[in-house]
C-alpha positions as CSV (number, residue, x, y, z in Angstrom):
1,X,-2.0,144.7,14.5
2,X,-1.4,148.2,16.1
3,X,2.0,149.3,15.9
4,X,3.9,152.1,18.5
5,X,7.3,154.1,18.2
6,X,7.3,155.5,21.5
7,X,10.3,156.1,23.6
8,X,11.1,157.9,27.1
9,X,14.6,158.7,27.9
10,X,16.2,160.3,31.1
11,X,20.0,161.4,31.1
12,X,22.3,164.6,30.7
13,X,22.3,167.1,27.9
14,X,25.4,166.9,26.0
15,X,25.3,170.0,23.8
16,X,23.2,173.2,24.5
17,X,19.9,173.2,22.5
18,X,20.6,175.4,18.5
19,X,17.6,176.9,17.3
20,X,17.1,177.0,13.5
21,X,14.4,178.2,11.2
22,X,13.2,176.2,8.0
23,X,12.5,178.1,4.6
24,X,8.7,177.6,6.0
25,X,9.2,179.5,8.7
26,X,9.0,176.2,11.5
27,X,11.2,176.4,14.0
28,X,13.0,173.2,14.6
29,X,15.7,173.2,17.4
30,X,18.4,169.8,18.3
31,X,20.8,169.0,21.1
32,X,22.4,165.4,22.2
33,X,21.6,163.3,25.1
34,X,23.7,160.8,27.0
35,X,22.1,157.8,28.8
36,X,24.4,156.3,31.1
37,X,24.3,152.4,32.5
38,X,26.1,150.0,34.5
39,X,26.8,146.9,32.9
40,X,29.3,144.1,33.8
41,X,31.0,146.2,36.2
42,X,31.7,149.4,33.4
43,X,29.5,152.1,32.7
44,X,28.1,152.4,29.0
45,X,26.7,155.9,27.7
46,X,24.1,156.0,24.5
47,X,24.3,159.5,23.0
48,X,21.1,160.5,21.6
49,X,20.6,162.8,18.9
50,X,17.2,164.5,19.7
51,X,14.8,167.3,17.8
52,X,12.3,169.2,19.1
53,X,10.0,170.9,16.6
54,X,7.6,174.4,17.2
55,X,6.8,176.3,20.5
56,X,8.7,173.2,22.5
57,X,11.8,174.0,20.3
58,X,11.6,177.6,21.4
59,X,11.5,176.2,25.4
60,X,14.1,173.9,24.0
61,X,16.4,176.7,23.2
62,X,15.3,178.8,26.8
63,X,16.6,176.2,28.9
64,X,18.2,173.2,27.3
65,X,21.8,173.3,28.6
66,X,24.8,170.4,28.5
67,X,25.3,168.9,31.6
68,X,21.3,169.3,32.9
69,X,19.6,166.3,33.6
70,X,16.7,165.8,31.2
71,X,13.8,163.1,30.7
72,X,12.8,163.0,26.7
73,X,9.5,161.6,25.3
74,X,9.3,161.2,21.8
75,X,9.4,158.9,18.6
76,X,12.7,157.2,17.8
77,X,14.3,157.1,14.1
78,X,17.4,155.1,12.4
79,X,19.1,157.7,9.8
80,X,21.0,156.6,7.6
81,X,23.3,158.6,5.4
82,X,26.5,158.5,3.7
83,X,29.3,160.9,5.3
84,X,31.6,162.7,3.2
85,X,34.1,160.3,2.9
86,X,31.8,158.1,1.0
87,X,30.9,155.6,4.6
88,X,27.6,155.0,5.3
89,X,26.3,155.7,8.8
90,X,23.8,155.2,11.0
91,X,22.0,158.1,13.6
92,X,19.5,157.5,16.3
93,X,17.4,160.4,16.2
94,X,14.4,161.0,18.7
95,X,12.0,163.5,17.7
96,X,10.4,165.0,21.1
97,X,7.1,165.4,22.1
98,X,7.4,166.5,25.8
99,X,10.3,167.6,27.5
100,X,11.0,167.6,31.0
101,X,13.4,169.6,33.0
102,X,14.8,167.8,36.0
103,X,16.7,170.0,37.8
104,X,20.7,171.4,37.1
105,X,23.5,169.7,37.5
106,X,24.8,171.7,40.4
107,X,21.7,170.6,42.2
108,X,21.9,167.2,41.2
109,X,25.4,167.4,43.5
110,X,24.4,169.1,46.1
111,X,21.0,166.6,46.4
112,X,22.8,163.5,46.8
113,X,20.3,160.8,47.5
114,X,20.3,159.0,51.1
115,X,19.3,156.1,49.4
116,X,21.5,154.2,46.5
117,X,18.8,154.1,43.5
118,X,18.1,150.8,42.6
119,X,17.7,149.2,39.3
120,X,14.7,149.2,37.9
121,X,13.3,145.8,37.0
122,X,10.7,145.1,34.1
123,X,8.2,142.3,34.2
124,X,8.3,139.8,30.9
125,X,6.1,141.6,28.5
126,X,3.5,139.7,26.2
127,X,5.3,140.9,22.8
């Protein structure tokens, strides 16, 4: 059977994109994400660790800035590592394919929607 790691975010930047350079040369750039939702009556935010890898982590580091909103498409990995104080841990890292800007934050307030967004609703899926 035909497997797929494919995952498409949308929230807020929570650190400004850092460009790096590997001893290869590839340019590999990262910066968090926060996903925000409603649940029970209390919102719940997912932070997202995300890399971007090439010419999109050059555009990355252009115009990635904490607090814009931001719609990630990428793969999603479980890393798990030991910290320095000898716990393990576990990171959700997305690597990003496609990247799309939505917009600044300061037009996000001054756009406020007519219209309260609703939740979106999936259909059962077959798997």
């Amino acid at each position: 059977m035909p497997s797929l790691n494919d995952l498409t975010i949308i929230g807020h930047v929570g650190r400004d994109a850092e460009m790096r350079y590997l001893e290869s040369g590839k340019a590999v750039a990262s910066f968090s994400i926060a996903v925000s939702r409603k649940y029970g009556g209390q919102d719940h935010t997912e932070w997202f660790d995300v890399q971007v890898w090439e010419k999109l982590a050059d555009v990355a580091s252009k115009y990635v800035r904490r607090g814009s909103p931001l719609m990630v498409q990428g793969r999603v990995e479980l890393r798990e590592y030991t910290a320095k104080d000898g716990t393990p841990k576990a990171q959700m890292r997305v690597t990003a394919r496609n990247l799309v800007l939505l917009g600044t934050r300061d037009a996000e307030a001054d756009s406020q929607p007519s219209v309260p967004a609703a939740e979106p609703s999936y259909p059962d899926l077959p798997f």
